[in-house]
C-alpha positions as CSV (number, residue, x, y, z in Angstrom):
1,X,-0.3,2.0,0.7
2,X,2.1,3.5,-1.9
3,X,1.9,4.0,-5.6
4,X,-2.1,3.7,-5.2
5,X,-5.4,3.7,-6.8
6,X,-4.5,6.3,-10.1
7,X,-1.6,8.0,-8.9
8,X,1.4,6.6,-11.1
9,X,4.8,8.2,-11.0
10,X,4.0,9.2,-14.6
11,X,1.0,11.6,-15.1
12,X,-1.4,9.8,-16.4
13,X,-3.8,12.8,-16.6
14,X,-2.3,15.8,-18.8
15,X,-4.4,17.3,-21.2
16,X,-8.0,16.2,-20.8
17,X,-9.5,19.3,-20.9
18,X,-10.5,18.8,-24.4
19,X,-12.4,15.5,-23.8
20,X,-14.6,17.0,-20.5
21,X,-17.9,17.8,-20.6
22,X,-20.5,19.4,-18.6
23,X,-21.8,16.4,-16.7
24,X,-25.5,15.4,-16.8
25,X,-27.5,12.8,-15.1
26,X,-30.6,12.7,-12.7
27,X,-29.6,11.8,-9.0
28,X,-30.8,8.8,-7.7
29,X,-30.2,6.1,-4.8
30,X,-26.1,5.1,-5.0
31,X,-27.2,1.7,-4.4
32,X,-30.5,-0.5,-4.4
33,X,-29.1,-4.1,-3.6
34,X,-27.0,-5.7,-1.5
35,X,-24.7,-8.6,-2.1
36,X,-25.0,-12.0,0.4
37,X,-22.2,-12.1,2.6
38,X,-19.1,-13.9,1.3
39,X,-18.9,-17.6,2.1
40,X,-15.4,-18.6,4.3
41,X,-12.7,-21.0,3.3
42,X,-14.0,-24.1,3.9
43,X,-11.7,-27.0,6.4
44,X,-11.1,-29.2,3.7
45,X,-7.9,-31.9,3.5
46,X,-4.6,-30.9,2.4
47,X,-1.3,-31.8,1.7
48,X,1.7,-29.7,3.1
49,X,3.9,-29.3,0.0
50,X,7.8,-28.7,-0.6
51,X,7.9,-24.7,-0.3
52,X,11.1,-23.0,-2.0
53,X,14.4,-22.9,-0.5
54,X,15.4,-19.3,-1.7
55,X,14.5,-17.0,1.6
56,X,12.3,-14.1,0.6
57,X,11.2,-10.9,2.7
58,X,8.9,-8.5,0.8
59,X,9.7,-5.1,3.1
60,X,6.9,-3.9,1.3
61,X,3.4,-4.6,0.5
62,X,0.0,-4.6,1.2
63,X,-3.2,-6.6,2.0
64,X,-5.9,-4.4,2.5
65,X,-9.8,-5.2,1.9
66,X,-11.9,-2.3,0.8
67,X,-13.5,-1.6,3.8
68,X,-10.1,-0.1,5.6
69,X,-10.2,2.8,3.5
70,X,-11.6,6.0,2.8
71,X,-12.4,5.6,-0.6
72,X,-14.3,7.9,-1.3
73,X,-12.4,11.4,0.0
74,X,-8.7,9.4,-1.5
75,X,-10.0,9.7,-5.4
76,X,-11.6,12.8,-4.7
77,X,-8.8,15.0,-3.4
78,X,-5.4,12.6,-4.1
79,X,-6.4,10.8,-7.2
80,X,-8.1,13.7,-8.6
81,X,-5.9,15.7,-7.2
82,X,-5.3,18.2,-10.6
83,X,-9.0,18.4,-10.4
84,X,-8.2,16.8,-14.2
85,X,-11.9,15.3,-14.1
86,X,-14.9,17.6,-13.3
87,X,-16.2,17.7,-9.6
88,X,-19.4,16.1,-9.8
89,X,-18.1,13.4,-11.9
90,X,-15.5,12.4,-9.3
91,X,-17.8,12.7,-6.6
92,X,-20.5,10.3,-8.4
93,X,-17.4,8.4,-9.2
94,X,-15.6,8.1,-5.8
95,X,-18.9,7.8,-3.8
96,X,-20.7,5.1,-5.5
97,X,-17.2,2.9,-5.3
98,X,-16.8,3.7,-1.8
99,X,-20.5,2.6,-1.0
100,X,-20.2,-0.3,-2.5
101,X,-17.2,-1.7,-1.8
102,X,-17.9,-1.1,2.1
103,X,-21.3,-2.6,2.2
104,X,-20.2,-5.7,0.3
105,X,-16.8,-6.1,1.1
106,X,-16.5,-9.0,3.9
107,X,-16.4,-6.9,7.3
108,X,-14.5,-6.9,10.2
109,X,-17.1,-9.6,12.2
110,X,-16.8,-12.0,9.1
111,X,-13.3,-12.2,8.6
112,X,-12.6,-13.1,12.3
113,X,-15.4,-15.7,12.5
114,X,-13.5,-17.3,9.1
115,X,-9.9,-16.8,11.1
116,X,-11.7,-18.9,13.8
117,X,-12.9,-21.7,11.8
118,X,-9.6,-21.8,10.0
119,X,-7.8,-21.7,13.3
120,X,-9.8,-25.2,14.0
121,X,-8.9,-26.7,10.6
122,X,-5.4,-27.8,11.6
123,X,-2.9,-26.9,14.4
124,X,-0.3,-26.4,11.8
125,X,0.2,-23.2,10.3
126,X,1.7,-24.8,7.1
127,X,-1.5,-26.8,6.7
128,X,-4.0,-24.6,6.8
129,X,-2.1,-22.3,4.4
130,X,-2.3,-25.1,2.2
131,X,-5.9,-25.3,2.5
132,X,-6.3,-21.7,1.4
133,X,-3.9,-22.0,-1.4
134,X,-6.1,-24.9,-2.7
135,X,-9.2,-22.8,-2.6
136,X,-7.7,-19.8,-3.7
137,X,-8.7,-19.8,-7.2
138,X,-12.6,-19.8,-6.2
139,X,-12.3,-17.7,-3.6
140,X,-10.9,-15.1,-6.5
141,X,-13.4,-16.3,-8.8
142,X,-16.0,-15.5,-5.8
143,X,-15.0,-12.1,-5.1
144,X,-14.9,-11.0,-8.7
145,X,-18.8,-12.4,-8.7
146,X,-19.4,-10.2,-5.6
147,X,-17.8,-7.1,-7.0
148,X,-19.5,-7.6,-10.2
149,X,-23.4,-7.8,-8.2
150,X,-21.7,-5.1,-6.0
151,X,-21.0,-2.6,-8.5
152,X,-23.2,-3.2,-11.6
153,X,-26.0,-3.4,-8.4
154,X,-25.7,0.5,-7.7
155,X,-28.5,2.1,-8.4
156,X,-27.1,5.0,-10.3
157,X,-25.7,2.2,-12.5
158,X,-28.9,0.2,-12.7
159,X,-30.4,3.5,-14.1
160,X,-28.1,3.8,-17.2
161,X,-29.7,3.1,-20.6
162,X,-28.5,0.1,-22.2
163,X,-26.9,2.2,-24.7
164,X,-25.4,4.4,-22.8
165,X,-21.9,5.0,-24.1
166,X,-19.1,5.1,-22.3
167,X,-15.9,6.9,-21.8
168,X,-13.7,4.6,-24.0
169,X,-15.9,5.0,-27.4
170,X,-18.1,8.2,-26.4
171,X,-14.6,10.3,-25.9
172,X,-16.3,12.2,-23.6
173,X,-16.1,12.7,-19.8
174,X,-19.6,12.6,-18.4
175,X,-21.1,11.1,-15.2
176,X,-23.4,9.0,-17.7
177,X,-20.1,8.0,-20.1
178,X,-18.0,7.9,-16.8
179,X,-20.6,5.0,-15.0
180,X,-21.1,3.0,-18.3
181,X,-17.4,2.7,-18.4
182,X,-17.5,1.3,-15.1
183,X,-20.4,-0.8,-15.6
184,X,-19.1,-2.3,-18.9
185,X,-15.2,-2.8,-17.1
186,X,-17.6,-5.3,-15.2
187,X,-19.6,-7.0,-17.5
188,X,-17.6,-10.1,-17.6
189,X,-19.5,-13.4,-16.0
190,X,-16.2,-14.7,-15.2
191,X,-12.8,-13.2,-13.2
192,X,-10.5,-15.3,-16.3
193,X,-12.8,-13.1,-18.8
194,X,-12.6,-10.2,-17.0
195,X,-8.8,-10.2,-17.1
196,X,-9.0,-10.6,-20.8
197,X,-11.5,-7.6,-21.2
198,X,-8.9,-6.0,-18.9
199,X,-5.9,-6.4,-20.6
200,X,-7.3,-5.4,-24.0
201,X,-8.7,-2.1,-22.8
202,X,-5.0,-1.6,-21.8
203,X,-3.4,-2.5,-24.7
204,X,-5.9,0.3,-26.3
205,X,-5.1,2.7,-23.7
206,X,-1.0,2.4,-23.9
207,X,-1.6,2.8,-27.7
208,X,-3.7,6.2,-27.0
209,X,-1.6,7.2,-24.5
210,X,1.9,6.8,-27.3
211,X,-0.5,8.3,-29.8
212,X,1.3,11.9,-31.5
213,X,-2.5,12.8,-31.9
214,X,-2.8,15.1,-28.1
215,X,-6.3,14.2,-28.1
216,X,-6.1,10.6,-28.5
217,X,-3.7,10.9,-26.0
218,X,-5.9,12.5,-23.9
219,X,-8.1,10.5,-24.5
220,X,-5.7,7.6,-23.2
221,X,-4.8,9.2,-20.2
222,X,-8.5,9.5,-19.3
223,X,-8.9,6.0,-19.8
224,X,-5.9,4.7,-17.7
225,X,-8.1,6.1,-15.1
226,X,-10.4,3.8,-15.3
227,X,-7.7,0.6,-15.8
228,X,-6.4,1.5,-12.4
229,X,-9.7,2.3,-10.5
230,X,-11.9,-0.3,-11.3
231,X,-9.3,-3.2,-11.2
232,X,-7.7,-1.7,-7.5
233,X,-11.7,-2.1,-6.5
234,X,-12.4,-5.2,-8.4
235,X,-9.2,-6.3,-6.2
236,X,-10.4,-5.5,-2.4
237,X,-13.8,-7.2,-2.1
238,X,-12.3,-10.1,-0.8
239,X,-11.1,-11.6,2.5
240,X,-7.4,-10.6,4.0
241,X,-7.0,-14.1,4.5
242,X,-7.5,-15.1,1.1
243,X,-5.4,-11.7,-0.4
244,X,-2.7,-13.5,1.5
245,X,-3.0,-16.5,-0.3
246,X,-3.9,-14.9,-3.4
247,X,0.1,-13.1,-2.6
248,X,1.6,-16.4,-2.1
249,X,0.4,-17.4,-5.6
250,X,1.1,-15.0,-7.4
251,X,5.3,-15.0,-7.7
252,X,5.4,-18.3,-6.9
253,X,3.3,-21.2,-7.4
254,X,3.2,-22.7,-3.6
255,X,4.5,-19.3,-1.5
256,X,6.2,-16.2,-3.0
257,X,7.3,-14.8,0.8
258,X,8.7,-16.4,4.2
259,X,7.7,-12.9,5.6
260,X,5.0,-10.3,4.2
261,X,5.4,-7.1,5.8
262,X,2.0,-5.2,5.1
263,X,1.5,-2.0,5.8
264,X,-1.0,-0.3,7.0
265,X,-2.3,3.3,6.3
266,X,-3.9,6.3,8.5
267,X,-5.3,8.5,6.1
268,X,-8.6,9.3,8.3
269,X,-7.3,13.4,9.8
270,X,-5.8,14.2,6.2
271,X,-8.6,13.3,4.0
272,X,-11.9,12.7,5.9
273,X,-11.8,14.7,9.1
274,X,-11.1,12.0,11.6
275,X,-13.5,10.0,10.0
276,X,-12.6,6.6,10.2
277,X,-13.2,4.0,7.3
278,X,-15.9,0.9,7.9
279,X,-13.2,-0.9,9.1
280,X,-10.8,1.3,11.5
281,X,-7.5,1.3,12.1
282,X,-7.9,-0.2,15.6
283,X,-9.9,-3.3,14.0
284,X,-7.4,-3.9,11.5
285,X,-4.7,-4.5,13.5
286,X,-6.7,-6.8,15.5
287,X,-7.0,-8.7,12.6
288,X,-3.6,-8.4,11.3
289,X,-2.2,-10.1,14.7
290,X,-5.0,-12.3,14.2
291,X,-3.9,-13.1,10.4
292,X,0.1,-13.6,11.9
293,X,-1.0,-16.2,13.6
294,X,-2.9,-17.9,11.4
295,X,-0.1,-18.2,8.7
296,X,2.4,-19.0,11.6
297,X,4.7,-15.9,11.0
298,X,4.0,-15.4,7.5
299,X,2.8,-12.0,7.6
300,X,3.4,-9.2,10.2
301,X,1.7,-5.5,10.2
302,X,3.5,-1.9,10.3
303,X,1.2,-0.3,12.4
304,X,0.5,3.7,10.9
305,X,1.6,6.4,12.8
306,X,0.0,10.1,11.8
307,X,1.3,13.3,13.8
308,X,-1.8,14.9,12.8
309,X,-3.9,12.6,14.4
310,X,-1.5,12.7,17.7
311,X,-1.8,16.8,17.5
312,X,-5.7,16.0,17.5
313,X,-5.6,13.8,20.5
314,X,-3.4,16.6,22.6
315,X,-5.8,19.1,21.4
316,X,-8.6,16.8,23.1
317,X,-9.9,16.7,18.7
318,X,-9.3,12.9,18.2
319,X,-10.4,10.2,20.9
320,X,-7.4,8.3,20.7
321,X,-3.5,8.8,20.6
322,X,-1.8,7.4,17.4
323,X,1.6,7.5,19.5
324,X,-0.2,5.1,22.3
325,X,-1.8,3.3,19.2
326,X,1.7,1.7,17.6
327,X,3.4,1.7,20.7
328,X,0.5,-1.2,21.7
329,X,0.2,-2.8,18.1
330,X,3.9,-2.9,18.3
331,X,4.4,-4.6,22.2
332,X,1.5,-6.6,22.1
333,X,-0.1,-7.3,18.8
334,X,2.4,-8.6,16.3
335,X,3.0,-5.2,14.4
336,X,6.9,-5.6,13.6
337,X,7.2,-1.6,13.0
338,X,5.7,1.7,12.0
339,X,4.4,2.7,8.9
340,X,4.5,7.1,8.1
341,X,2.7,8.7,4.9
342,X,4.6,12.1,4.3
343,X,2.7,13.4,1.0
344,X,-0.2,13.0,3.1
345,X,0.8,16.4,4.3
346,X,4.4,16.4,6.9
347,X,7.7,16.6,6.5
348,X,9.4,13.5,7.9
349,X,11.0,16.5,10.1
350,X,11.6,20.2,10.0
351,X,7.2,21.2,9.7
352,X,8.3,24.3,11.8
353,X,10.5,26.0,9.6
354,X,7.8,25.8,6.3
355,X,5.7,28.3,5.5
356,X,3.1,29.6,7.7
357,X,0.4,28.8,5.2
358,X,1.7,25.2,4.2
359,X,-1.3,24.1,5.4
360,X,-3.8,26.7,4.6
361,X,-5.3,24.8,1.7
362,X,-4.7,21.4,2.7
363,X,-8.7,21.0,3.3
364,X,-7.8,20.3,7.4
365,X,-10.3,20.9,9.9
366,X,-10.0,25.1,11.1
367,X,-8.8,24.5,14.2
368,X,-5.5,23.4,12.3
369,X,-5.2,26.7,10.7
370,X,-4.5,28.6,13.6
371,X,-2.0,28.0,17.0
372,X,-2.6,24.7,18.5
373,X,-4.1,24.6,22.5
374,X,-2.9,21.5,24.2
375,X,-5.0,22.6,27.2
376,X,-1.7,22.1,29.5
377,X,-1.0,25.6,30.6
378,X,1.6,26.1,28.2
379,X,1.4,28.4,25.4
380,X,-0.2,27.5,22.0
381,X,2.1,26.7,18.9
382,X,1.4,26.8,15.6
383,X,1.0,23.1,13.6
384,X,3.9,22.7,12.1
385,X,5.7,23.0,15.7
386,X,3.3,20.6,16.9
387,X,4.0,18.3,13.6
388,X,7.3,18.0,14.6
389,X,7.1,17.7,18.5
390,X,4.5,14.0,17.4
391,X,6.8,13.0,15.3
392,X,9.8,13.7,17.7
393,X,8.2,11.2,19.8
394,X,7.7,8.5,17.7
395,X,11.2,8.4,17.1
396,X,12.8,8.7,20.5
397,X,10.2,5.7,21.4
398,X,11.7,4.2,18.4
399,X,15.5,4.5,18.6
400,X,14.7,3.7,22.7
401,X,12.9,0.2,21.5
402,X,14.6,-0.1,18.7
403,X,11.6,-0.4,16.3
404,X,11.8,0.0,12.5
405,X,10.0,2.0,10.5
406,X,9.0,2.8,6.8
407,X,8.0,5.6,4.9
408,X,6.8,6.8,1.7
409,X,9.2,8.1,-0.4
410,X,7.6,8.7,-3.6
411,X,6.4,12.5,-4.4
412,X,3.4,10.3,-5.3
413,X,-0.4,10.2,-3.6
414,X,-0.7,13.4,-2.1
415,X,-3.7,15.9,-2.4
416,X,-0.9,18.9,-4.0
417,X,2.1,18.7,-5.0
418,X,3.5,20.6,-2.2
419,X,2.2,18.0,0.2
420,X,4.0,15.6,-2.2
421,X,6.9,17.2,-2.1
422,X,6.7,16.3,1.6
423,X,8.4,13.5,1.0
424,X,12.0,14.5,-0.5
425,X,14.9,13.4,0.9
426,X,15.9,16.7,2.6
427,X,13.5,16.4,5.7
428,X,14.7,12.9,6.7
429,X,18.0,14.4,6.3
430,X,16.3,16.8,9.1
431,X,15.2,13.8,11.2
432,X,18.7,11.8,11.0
433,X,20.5,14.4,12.2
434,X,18.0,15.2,15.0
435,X,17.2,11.8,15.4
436,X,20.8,9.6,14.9
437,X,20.8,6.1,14.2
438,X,16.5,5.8,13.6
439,X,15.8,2.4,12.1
440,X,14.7,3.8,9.0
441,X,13.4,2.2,5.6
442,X,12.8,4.9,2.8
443,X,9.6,3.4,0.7
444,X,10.4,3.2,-3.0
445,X,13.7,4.9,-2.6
446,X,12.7,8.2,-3.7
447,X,11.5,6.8,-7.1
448,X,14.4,4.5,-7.4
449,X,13.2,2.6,-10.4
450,X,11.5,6.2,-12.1
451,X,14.2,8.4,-14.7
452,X,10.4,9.8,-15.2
453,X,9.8,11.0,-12.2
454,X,10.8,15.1,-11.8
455,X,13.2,14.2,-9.0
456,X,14.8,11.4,-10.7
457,X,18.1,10.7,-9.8
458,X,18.5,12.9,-7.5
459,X,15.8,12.3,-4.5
460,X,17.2,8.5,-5.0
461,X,20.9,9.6,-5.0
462,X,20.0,11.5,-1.9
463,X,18.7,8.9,0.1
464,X,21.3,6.9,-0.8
465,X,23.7,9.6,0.4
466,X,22.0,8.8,3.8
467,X,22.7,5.4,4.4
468,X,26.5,6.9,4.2
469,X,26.2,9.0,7.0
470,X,26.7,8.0,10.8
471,X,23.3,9.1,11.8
472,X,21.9,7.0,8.8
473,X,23.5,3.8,9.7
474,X,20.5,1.9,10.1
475,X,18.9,3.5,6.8
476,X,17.6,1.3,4.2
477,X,15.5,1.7,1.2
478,X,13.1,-1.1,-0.9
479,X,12.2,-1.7,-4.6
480,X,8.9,-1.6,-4.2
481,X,6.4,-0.9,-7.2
482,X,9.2,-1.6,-9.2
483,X,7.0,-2.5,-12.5
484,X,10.4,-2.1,-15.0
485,X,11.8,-5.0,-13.9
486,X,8.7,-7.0,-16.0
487,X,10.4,-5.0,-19.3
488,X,13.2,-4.7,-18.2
489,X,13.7,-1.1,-19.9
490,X,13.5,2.1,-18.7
491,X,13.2,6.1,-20.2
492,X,17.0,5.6,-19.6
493,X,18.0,2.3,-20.2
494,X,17.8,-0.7,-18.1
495,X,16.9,-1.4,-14.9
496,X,19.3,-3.1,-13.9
497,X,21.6,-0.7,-15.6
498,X,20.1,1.6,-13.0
499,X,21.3,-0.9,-9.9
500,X,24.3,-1.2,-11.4
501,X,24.9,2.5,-11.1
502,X,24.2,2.7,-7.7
503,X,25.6,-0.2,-6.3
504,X,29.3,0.8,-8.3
505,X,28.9,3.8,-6.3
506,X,28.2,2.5,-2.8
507,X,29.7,-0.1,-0.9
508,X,27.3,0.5,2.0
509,X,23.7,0.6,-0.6
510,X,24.4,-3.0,-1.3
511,X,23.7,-3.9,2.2
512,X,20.8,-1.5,2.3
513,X,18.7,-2.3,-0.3
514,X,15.5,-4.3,0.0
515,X,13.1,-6.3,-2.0
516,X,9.7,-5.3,-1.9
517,X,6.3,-5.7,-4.1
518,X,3.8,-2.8,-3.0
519,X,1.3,-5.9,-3.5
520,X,-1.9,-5.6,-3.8
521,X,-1.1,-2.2,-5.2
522,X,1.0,-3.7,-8.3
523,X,-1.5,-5.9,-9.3
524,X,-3.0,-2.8,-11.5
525,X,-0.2,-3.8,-13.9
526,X,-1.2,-6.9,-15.2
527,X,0.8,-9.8,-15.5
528,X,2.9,-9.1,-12.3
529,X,3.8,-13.1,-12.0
530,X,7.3,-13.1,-13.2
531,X,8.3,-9.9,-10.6
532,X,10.1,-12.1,-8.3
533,X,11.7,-14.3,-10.8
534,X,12.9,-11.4,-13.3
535,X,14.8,-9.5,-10.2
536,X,16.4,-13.5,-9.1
537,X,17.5,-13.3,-12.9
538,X,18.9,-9.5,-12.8
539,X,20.7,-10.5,-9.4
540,X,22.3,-13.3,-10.7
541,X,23.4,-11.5,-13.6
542,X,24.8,-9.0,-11.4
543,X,26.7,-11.6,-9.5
544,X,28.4,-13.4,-12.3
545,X,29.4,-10.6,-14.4
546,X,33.5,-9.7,-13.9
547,X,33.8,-7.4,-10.7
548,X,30.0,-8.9,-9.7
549,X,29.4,-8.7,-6.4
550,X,28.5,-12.4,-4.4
551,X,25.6,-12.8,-2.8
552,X,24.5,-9.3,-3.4
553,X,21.0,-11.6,-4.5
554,X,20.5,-13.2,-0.8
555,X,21.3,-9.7,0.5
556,X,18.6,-7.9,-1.7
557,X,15.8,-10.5,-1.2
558,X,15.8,-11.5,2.0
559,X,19.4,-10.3,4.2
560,X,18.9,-7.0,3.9
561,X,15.6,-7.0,5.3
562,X,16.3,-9.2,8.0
563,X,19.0,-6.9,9.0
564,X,16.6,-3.5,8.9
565,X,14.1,-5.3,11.1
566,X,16.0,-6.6,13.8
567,X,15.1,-10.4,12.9
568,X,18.7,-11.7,13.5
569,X,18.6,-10.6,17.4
570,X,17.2,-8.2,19.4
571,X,14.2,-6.3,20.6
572,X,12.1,-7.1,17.4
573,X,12.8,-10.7,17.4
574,X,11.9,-10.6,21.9
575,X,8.7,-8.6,20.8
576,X,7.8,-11.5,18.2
577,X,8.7,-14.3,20.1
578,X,6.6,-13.0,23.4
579,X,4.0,-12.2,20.8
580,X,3.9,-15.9,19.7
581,X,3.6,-17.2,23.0
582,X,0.6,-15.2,23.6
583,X,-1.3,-14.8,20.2
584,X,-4.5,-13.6,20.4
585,X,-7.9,-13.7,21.9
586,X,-9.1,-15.4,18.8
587,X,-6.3,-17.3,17.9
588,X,-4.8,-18.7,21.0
589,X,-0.8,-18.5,20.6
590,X,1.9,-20.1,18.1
591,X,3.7,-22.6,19.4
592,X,7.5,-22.0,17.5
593,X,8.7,-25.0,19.7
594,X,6.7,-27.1,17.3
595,X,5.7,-24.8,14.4
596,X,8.3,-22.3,13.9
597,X,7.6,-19.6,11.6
598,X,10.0,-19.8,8.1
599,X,11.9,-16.9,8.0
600,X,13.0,-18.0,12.1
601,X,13.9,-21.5,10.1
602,X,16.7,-19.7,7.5
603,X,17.8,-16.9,10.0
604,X,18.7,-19.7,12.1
605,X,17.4,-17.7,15.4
């Protein structure tokens, strides 16, 4: 998950000192009701339409429902991460969101029985994506209603006074103006009026935030808070089935991808302790394979790999080895690759040579903080040394199967920024060199898109440099969260001023670079409908001007891709097609000799 929950690549928390108060409001039970369980898609008749022609991979996005995640602990210590709201406000905050979200967000047992009775609906994958596109609107409509009950249902929100004032008019960061913001985000009856309510509090906020006035701006910045928040939970109490549809919707109106790669996060050693979310990780892969065959190709998982949680497992902290953990997901269950979280708190390689205390106030548990007993006889080595030896492994398993990975890029979502600056391009520099030829997508392209960023342009130029080198020949980075390309502008120009920039100065970067979405994570911007069609338009601009490059377009929306995954030949595609053949326990398999999955159709393989 990338670019998520709060944490933009602009700060959207300076200066809010001014505006915080001591917080103040009894205790009482986080919730008092519970929503009734979501009802599934129901089998209804369809009709197959005529999908696009132009082939589309999104290398990068996201389906997630709210139960997969630790909540709670990620706005506590990574949204809040420059402690810019008071303690106990976050922690009513964070807590109450996290509670309700995993109590009424449709579980594990109740997406898999509505996976069943849509895998009964029709043997055709093509169909029964129809059907859900058809009932996609009330299934949205639905889980707004839910997450309205949900939330408005906590008890510490029940309690409020009707006249409790909140953040937006008050001006003042309390737990009681902090929870009547929340309460009145959801007051809409409807999702369409909810939007509307939505959309106007932003306008309000961007005009705060652009205000000369520092405490209006303040002001602003404490409010963006809550734009992001409450819509990214609004967002997730809602089948994975239907988020899928709700995907294929939203660029397009009939399907907006041939091939979602989703990625999935392992956040549970960093942020909670080995505590895994209502859903874990193990579950949601199950489902994911589950959800690939379903849509009949349509969407395939990056399985997470953390080191941390592999250190744990040698150490005999963790029950289960995250190394063991993809290498299954990725042979048996569908997963097309890896997905690695850096900021979280590792270098993509090279933890040895930092600092002995890197980690020293990363909130780990203490047996981190000292040399690490494998129980093997051998001597004990310190973390970092132990970061590096996980991560080691993953990649000679990778470059030995040839299986692709991705990884966060951004110095974005981490709980400092030295863990953020886990990230930069300099350690997977390390792990090329140590690691040639690693199959290798670099996640927002070091804030690609961002002249905003504090690394901008050089973190993108960088990893760029990479893809020149022989050890980065199968390097490759993706637009993800690109939100400019809906304005079009930038701090520094255009957008696709910026492409043109690199792609002048890089023969290889235009076979490198991939389309991606970070959907269901861009979704906090709005109007995110004309994403897909306002990059076609930049491409083709960039293909007809004098010295354009042809089909640079094909390459950056769907080639490219192909290319970094292994679709056109290879293990990947062996891995998928086995995978077909077998499907899953719920599922049953995919037959491609009848119902070949799209993206198979334009590759030609």
């Amino acid at each position: 998950m990338d670019k998520q929950l709060g944490i933009s690549r602009r700060s959207l928390l300076a200066r809010l000192s001014s505006i915080v108060a001591v917080p103040a409001l009894s205790g009482c039970r986080l919730l008092v009701v519970r929503v009734p369980p979501p009802t599934p898609p129901a089998c209804t008749p369809a009709t197959t339409p005529t999908l696009p022609t132009e082939f589309v991979i999104d290398a990068h996005c996201h389906v997630f429902n709210g139960s997969d995640l630790p909540v709670a602990p990620f706005l506590e210590r990574v949204f809040n991460e420059n402690k810019s709201f008071p303690g106990p406000v976050m922690d009513v905050i964070a807590n109450l969101l996290q509670q309700s979200v995993w109590n009424d967000a449709p579980n594990a047992t109740q997406e898999i029985q509505a996976i069943t009775e849509m895998m009964k609906c029709n043997p055709d994958p093509a169909v029964r994506m129809a059907v859900l596109r058809e009932q996609v609107s009330g299934k949205t409509e639905e889980g707004y209603s839910r997450a309205q009950r949900s939330i408005r249902g906590a008890g510490k929100i029940k309690s409020l006074k009707a006249d409790a004032r909140p953040l937006s008019s008050s001006g003042v960061i309390t737990e009681e103006s902090a929870l009547a913001e929340i309460r009145d985000r959801v007051q809409p009856t409807t999702y369409a009026e909810y939007k509307d309510l939505r959309n106007e509090k932003r306008a309000r906020t961007r005009a705060k935030k652009d205000s000369k006035d520092s405490a209006a701006e303040a002001q602003g910045n404490a409010e963006s808070v809550f734009d992001s928040v409450v819509d990214y939970i609004v967002q997730n109490y809602q089948y994975r089935t239907v988020a899928v549809s709700q995907y294929q919707t939203t660029f397009h109106d009939v399907q907006s991808a041939d091939l979602m790669v989703a990625a999935l996060v392992d956040y549970d050693w960093w942020l909670a302790g080995g505590k895994a979310p209502k859903t874990n990780l193990h579950k949601q892969v199950d489902l994911m394979s589950q959800i690939s065959i379903l849509t009949g190709g349509q969407v395939h998982a990056l399985a997470p790999f953390c080191p941390l949680r592999e250190v744990a497992h040698r150490a005999r902290k963790s029950k289960w080895s995250s190394l063991q953990f993809v290498q299954d997901s990725v042979r048996s269950k569908g997963c097309i690759g890896v997905k690695l979280y850096p900021p979280m708190g590792f270098a993509a390689y090279g933890n040895s040579t930092l600092a002995a205390d890197t980690w020293s106030n990363a909130e780990l548990p203490d047996w981190t903080q000292k040399n690490i007993d494998y129980h093997d006889g051998k001597p004990t080595l310190p973390l970092g040394k132990r970061l590096d030896d996980a991560l080691g492994a993953l990649y000679t398993w990778c470059i030995a199967e040839d299986v692709p990975v991705m990884a966060h890029t951004s110095m974005t979502n981490g709980t400092s920024e030295k863990m953020m600056n886990m990230a930069r391009a300099e350690f997977w520099q390390n792990a090329l060199a140590n690691f040639s030829g690693l199959r290798i997508s670099f996640g927002h392209m070091g804030d690609f898109s961002d002249p905003a960023a504090k690394t901008y342009p050089q973190q993108a130029q960088l990893f760029a440099s990479l893809m020149e080198t022989s050890s980065g020949s199968n390097a490759f980075g993706d637009a993800a969260y690109f939100d400019e390309i809906l304005t079009g502008q930038t701090s520094m120009g255009t957008l696709e001023g910026q492409f043109k920039m690199f792609y002048a100065g890089s023969a290889t970067f235009r076979n490198r670079m991939m389309y991606g979405t970070d959907w269901n994570l861009l979704v906090r911007e709005g109007d995110i409908g004309p994403y897909l069609e306002d990059f076609e338009k930049m491409f083709d601009d960039m293909q007809s001007m004098p010295g354009g490059y042809p089909g640079l377009k094909a390459q950056f929306l769907a080639g490219n891709a192909a290319t970094w995954l292994g679709l056109k030949g290879g293990r990947t595609l062996d891995r998928l097609r086995t995978f077909y053949a077998t499907g899953t326990p719920a599922t049953g398999p995919l037959d491609i000799s009848v119902y070949r999955p799209l993206w198979m159709k334009k590759l030609g393989v």
